[in-house]
Backbone as XML, in Angstrom:
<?xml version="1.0"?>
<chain id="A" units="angstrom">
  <residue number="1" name="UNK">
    <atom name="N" x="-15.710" y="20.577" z="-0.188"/>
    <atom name="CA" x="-14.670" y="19.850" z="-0.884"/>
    <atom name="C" x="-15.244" y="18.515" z="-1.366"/>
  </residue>
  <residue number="2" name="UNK">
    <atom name="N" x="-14.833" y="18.142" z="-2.898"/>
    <atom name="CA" x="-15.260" y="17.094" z="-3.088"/>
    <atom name="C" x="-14.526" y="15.570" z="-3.430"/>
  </residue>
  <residue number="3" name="UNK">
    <atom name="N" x="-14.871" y="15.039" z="-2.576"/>
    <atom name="CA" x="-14.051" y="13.794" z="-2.741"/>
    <atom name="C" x="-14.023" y="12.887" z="-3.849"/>
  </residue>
  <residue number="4" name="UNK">
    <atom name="N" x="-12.797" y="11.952" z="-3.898"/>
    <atom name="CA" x="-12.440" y="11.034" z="-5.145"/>
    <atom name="C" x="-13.005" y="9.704" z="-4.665"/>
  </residue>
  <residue number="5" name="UNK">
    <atom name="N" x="-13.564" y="9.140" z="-5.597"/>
    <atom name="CA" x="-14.134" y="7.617" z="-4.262"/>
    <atom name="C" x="-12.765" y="6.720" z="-5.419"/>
  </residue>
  <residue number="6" name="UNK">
    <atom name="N" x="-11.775" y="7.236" z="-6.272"/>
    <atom name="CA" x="-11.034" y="6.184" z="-6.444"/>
    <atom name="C" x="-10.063" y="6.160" z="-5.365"/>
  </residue>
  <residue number="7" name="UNK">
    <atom name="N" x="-9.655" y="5.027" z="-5.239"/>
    <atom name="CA" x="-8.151" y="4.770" z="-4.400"/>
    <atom name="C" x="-7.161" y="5.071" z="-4.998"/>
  </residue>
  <residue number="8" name="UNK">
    <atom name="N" x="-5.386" y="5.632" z="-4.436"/>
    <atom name="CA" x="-4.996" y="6.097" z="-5.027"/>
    <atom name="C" x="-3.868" y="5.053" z="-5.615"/>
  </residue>
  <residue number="9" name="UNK">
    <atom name="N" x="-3.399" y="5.212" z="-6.636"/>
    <atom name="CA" x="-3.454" y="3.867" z="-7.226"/>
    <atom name="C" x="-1.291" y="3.777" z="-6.742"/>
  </residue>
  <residue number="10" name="UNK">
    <atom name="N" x="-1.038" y="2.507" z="-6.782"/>
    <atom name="CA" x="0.320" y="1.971" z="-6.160"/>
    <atom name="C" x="1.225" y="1.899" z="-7.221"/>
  </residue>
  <residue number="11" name="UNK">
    <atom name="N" x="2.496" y="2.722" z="-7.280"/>
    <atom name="CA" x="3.398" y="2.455" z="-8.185"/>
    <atom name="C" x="4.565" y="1.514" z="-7.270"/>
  </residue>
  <residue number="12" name="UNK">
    <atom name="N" x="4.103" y="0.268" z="-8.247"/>
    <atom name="CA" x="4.795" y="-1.120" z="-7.670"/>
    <atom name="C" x="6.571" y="-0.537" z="-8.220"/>
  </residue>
  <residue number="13" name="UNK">
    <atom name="N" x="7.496" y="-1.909" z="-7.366"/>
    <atom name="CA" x="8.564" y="-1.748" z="-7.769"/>
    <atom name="C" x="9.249" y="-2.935" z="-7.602"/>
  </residue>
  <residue number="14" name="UNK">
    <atom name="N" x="10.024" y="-3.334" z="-8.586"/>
    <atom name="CA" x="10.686" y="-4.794" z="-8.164"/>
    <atom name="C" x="11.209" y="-5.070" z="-7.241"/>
  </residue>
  <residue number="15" name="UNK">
    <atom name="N" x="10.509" y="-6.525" z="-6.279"/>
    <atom name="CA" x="11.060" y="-6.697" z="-4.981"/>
    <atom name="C" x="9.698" y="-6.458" z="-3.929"/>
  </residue>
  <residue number="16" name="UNK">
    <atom name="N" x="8.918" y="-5.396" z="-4.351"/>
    <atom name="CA" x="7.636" y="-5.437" z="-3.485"/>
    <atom name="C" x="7.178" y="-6.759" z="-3.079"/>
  </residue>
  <residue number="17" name="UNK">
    <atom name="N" x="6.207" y="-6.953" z="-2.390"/>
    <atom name="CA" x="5.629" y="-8.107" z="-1.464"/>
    <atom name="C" x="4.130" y="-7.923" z="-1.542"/>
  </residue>
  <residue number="18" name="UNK">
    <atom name="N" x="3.514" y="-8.473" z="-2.489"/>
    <atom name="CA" x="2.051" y="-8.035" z="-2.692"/>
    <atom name="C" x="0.992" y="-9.259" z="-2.744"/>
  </residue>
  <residue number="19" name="UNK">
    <atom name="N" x="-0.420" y="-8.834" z="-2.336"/>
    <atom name="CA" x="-1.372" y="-9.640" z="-2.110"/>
    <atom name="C" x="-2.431" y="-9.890" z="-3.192"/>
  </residue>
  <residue number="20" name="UNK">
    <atom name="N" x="-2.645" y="-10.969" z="-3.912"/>
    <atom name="CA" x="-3.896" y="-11.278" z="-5.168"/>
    <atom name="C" x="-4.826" y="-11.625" z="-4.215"/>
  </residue>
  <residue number="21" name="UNK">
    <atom name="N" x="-6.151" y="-11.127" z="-4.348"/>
    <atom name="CA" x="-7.352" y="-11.576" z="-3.997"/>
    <atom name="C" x="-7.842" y="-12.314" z="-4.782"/>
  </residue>
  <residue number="22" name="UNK">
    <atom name="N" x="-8.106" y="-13.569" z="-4.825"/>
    <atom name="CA" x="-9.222" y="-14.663" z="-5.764"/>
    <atom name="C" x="-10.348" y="-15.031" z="-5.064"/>
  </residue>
  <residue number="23" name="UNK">
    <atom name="N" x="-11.512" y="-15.393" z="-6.204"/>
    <atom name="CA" x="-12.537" y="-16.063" z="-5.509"/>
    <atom name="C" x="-12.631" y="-17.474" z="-4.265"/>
  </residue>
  <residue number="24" name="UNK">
    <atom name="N" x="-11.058" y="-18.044" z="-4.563"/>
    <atom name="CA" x="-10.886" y="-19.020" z="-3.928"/>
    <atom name="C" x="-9.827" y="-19.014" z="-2.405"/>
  </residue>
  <residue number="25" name="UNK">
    <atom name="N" x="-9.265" y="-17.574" z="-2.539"/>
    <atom name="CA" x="-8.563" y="-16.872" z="-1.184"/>
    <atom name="C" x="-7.955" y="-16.052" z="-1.263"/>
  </residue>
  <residue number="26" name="UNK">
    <atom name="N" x="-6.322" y="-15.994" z="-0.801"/>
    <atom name="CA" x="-5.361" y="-14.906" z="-0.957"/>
    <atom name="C" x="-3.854" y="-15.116" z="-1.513"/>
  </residue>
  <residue number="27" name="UNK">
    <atom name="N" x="-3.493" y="-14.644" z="-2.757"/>
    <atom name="CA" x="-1.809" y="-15.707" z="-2.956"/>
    <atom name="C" x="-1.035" y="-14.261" z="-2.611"/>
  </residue>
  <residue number="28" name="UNK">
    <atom name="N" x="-0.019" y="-14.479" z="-2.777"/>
    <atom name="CA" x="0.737" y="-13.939" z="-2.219"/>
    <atom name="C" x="1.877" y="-14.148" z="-2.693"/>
  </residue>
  <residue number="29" name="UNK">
    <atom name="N" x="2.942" y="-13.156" z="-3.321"/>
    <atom name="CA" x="4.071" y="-12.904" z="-4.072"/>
    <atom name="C" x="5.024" y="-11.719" z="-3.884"/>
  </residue>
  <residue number="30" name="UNK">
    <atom name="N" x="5.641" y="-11.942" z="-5.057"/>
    <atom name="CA" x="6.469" y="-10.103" z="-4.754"/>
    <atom name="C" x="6.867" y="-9.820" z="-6.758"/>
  </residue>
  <residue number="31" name="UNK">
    <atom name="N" x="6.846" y="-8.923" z="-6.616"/>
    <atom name="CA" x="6.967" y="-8.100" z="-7.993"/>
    <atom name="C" x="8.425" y="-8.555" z="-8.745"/>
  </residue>
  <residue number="32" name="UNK">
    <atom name="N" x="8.358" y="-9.042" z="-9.818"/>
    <atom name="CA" x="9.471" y="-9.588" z="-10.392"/>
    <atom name="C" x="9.965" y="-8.791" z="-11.902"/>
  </residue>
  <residue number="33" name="UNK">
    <atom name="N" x="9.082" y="-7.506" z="-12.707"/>
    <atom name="CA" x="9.700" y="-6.737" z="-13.679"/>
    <atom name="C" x="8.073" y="-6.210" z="-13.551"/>
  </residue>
  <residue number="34" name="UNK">
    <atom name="N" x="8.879" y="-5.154" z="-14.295"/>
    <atom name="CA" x="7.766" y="-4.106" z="-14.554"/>
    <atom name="C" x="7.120" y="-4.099" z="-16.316"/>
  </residue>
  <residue number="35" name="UNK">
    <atom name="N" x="6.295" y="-3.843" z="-16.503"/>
    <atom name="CA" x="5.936" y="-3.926" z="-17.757"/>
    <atom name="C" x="5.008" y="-2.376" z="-18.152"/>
  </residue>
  <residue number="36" name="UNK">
    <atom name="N" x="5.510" y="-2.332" z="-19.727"/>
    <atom name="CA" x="4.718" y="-1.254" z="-19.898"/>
    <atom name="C" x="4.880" y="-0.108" z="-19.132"/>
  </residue>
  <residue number="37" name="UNK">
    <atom name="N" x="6.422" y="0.357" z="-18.993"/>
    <atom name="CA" x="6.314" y="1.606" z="-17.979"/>
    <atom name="C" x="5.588" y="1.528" z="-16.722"/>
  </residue>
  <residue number="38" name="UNK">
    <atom name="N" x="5.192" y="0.496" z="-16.642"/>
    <atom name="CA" x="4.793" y="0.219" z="-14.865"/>
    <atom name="C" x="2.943" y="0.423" z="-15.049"/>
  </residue>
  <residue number="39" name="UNK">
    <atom name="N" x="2.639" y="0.059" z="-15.510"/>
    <atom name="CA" x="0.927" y="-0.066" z="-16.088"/>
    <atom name="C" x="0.703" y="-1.416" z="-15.948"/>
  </residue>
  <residue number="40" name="UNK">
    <atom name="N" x="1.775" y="-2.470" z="-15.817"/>
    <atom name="CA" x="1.500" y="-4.073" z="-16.148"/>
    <atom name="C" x="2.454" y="-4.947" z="-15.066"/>
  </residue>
  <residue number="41" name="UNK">
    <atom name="N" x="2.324" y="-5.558" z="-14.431"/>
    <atom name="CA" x="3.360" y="-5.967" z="-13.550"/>
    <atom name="C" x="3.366" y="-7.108" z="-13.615"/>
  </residue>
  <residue number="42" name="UNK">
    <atom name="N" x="4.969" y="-8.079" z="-13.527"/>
    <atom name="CA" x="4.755" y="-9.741" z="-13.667"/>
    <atom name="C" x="4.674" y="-9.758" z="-11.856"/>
  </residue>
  <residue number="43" name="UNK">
    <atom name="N" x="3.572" y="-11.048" z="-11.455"/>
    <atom name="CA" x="4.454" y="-11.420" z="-9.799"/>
    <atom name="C" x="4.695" y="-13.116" z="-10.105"/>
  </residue>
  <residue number="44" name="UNK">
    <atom name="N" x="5.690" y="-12.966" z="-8.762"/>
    <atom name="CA" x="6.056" y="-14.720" z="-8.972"/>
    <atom name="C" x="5.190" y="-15.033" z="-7.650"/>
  </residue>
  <residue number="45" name="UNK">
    <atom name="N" x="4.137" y="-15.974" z="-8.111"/>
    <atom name="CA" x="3.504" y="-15.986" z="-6.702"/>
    <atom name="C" x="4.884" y="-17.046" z="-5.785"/>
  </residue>
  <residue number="46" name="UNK">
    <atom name="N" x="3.778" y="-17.731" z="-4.316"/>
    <atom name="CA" x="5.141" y="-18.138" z="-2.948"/>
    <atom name="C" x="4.922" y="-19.700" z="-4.036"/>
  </residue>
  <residue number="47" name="UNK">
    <atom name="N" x="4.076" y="-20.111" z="-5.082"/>
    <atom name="CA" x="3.749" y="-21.655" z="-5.505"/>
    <atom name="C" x="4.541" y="-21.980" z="-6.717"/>
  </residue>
  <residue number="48" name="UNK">
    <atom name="N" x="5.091" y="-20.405" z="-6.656"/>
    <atom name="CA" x="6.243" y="-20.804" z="-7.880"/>
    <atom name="C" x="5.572" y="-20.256" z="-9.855"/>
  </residue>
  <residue number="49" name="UNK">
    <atom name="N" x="3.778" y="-20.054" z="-9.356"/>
    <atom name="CA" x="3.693" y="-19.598" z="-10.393"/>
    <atom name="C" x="4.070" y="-18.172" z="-11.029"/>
  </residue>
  <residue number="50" name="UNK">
    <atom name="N" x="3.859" y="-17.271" z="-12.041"/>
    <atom name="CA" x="4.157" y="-16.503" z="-12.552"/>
    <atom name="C" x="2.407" y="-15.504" z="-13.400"/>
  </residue>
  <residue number="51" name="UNK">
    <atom name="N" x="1.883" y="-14.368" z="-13.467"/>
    <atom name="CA" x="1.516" y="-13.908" z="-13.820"/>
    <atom name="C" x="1.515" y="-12.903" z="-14.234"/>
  </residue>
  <residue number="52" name="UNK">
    <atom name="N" x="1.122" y="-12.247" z="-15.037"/>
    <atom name="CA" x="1.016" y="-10.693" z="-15.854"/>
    <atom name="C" x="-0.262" y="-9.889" z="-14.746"/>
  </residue>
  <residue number="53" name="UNK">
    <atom name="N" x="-0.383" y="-9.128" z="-14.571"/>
    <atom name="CA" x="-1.410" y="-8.349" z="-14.030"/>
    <atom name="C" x="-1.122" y="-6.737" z="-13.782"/>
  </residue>
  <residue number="54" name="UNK">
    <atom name="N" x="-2.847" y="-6.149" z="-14.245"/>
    <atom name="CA" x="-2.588" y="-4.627" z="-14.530"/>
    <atom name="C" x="-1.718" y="-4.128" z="-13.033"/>
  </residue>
  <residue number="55" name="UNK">
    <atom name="N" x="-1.467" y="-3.088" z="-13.089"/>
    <atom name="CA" x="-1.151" y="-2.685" z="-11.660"/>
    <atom name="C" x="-1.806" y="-1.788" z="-11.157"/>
  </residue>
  <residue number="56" name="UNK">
    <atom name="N" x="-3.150" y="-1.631" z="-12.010"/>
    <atom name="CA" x="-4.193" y="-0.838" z="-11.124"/>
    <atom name="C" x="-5.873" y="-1.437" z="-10.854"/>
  </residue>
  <residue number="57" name="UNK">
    <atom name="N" x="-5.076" y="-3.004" z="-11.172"/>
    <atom name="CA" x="-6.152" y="-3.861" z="-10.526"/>
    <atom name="C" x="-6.211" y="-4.046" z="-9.231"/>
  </residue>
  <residue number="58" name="UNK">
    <atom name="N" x="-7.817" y="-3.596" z="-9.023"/>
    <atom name="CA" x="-8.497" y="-4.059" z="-7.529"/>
    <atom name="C" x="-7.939" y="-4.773" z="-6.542"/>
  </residue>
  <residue number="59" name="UNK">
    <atom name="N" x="-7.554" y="-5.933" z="-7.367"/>
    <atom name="CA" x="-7.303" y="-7.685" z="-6.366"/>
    <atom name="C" x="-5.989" y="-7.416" z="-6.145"/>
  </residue>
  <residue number="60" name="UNK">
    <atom name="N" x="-4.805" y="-6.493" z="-6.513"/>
    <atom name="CA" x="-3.662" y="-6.415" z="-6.362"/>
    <atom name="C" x="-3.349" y="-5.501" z="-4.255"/>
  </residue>
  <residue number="61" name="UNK">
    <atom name="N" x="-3.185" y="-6.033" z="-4.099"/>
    <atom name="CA" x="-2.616" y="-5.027" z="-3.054"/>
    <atom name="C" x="-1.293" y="-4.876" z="-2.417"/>
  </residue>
  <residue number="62" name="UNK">
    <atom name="N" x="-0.536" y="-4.137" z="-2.553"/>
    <atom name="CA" x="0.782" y="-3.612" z="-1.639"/>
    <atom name="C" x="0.932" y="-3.994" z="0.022"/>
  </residue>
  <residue number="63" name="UNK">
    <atom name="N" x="1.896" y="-4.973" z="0.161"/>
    <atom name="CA" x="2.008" y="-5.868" z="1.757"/>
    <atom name="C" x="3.354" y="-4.644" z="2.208"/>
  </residue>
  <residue number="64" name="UNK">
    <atom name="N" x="4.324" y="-5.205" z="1.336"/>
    <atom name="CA" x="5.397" y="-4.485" z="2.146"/>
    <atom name="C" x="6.368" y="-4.124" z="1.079"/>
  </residue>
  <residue number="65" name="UNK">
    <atom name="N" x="6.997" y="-3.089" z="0.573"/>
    <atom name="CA" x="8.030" y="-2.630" z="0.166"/>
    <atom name="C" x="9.425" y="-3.080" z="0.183"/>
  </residue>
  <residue number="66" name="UNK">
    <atom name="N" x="9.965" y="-3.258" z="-1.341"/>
    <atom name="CA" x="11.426" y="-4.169" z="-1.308"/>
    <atom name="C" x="11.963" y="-3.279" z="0.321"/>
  </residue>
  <residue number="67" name="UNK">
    <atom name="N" x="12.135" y="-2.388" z="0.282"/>
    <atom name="CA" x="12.915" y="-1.148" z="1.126"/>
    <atom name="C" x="12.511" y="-1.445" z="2.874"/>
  </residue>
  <residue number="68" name="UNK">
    <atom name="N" x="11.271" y="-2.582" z="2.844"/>
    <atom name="CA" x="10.655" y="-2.695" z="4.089"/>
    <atom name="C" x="9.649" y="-2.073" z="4.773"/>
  </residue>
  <residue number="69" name="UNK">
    <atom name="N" x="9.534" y="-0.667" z="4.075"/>
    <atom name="CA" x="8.268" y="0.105" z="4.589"/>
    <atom name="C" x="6.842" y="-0.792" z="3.952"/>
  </residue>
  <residue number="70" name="UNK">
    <atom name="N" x="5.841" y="-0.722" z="5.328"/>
    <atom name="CA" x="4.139" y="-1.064" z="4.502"/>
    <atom name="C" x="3.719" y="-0.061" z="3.820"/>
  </residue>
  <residue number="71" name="UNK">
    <atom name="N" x="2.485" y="-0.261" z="3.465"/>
    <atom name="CA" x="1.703" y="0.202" z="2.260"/>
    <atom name="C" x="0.755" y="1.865" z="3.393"/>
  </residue>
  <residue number="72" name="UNK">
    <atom name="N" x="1.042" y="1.406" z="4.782"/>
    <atom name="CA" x="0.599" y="2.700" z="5.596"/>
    <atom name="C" x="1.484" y="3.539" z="5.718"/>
  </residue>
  <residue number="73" name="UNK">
    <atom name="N" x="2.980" y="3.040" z="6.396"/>
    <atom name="CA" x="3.763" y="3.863" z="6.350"/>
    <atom name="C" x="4.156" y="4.729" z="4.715"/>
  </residue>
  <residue number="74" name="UNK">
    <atom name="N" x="3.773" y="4.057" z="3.861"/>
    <atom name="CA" x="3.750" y="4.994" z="2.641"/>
    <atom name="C" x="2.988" y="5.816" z="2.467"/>
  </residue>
  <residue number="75" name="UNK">
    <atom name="N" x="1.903" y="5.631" z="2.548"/>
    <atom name="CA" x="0.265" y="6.584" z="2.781"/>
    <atom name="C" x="0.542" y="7.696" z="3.559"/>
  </residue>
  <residue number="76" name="UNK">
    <atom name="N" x="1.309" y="7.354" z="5.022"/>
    <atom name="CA" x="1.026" y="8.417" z="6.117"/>
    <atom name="C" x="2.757" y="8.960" z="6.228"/>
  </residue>
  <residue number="77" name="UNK">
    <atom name="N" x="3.346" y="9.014" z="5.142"/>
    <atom name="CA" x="4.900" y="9.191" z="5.382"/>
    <atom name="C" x="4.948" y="10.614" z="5.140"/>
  </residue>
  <residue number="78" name="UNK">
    <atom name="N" x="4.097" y="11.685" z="4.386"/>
    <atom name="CA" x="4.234" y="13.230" z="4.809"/>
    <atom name="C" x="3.425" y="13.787" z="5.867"/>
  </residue>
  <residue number="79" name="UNK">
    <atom name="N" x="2.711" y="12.704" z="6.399"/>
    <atom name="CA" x="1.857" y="13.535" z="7.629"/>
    <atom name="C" x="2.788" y="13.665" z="8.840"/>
  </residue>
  <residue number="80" name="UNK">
    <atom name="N" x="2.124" y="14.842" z="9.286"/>
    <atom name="CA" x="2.795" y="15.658" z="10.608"/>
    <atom name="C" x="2.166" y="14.891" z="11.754"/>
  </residue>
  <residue number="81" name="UNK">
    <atom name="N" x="2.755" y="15.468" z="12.958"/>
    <atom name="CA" x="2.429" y="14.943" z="13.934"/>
    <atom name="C" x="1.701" y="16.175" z="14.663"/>
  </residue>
  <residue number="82" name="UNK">
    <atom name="N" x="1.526" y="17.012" z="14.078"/>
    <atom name="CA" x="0.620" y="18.447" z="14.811"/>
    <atom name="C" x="-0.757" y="17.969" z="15.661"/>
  </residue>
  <residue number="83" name="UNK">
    <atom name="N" x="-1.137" y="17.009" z="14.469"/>
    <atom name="CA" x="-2.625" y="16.347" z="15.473"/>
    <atom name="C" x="-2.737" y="16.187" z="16.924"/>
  </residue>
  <residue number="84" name="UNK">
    <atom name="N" x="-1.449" y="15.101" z="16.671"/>
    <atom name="CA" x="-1.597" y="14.301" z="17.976"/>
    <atom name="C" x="-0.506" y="15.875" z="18.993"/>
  </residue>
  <residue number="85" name="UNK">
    <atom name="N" x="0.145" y="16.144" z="18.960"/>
    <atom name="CA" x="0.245" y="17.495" z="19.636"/>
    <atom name="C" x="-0.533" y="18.127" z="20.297"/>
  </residue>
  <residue number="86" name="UNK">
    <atom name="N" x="-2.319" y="18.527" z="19.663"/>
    <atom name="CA" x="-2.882" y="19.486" z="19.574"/>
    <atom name="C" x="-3.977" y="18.245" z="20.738"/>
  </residue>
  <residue number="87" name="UNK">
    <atom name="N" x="-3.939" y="17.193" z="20.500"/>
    <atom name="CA" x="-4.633" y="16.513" z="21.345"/>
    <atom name="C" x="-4.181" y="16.852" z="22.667"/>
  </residue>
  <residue number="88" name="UNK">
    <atom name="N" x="-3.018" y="16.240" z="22.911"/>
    <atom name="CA" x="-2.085" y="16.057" z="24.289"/>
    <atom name="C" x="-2.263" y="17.956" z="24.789"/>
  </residue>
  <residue number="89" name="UNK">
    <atom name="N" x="-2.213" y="18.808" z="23.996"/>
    <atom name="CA" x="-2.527" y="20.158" z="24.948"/>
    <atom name="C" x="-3.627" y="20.545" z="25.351"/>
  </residue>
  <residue number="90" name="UNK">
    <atom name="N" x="-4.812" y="20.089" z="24.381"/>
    <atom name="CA" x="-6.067" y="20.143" z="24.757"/>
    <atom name="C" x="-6.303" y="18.835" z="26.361"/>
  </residue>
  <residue number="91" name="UNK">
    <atom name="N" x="-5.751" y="17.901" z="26.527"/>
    <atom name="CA" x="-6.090" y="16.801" z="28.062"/>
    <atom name="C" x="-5.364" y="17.817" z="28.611"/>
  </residue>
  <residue number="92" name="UNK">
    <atom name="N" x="-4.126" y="18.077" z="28.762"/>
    <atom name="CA" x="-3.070" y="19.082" z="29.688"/>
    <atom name="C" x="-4.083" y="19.963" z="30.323"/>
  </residue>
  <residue number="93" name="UNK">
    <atom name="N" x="-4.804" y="20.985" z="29.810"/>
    <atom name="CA" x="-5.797" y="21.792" z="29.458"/>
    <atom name="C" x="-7.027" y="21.459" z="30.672"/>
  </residue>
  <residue number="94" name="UNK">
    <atom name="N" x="-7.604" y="19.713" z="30.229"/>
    <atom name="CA" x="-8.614" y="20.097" z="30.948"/>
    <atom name="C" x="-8.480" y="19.560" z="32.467"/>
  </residue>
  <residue number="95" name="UNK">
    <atom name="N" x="-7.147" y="18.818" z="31.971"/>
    <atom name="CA" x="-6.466" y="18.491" z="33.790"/>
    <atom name="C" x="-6.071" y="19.590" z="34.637"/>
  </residue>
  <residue number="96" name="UNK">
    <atom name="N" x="-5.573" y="20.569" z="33.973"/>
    <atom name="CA" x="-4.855" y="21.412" z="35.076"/>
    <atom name="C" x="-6.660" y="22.273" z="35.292"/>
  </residue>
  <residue number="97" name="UNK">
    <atom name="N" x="-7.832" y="22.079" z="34.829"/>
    <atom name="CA" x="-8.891" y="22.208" z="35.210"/>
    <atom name="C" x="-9.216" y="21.797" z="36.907"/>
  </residue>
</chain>
């Protein structure tokens, strides 16, 4: 199987809570309209400024969801719990050993 080395990219939504990476640190805002069918996003950073930025730029990252869920619980929100199941019977397993 061959893997994608892109990341998979975040469809922002007004109200999100998101992180700019700059050369000079980290600002920090939340999503205030969507632009361009959601290809372009304004944020209001916490300093009161305002910017345009793609929404499948790098430096953008997803903190927390208007709705409150993070950017993991979105990632891992159709995974099963079979794993961790299959763990706990396999120790059961080598205890009753």
């Amino acid at each position: 199987m061959v893997s994608s080395n892109k990341k998979p990219t975040s469809n922002y939504q007004v109200g999100d809570e998101i992180s700019y990476a700059t050369g000079s640190g980290m600002n920090y805002g939340e999503v205030v309209r969507l632009l361009e069918g959601g290809q372009a996003i304004e944020i209001l950073f916490e300093d009161g400024r305002r910017e345009v930025k793609k929404a499948r730029d790098g430096a953008v990252r997803l903190l927390r969801r208007a709705s409150g869920d993070s950017e993991l619980d979105e990632q891992n929100r159709g995974r099963g719990r079979g794993w961790d199941e299959e763990i706990r019977e396999v120790m059961r397993r080598d205890i009753r050993r």
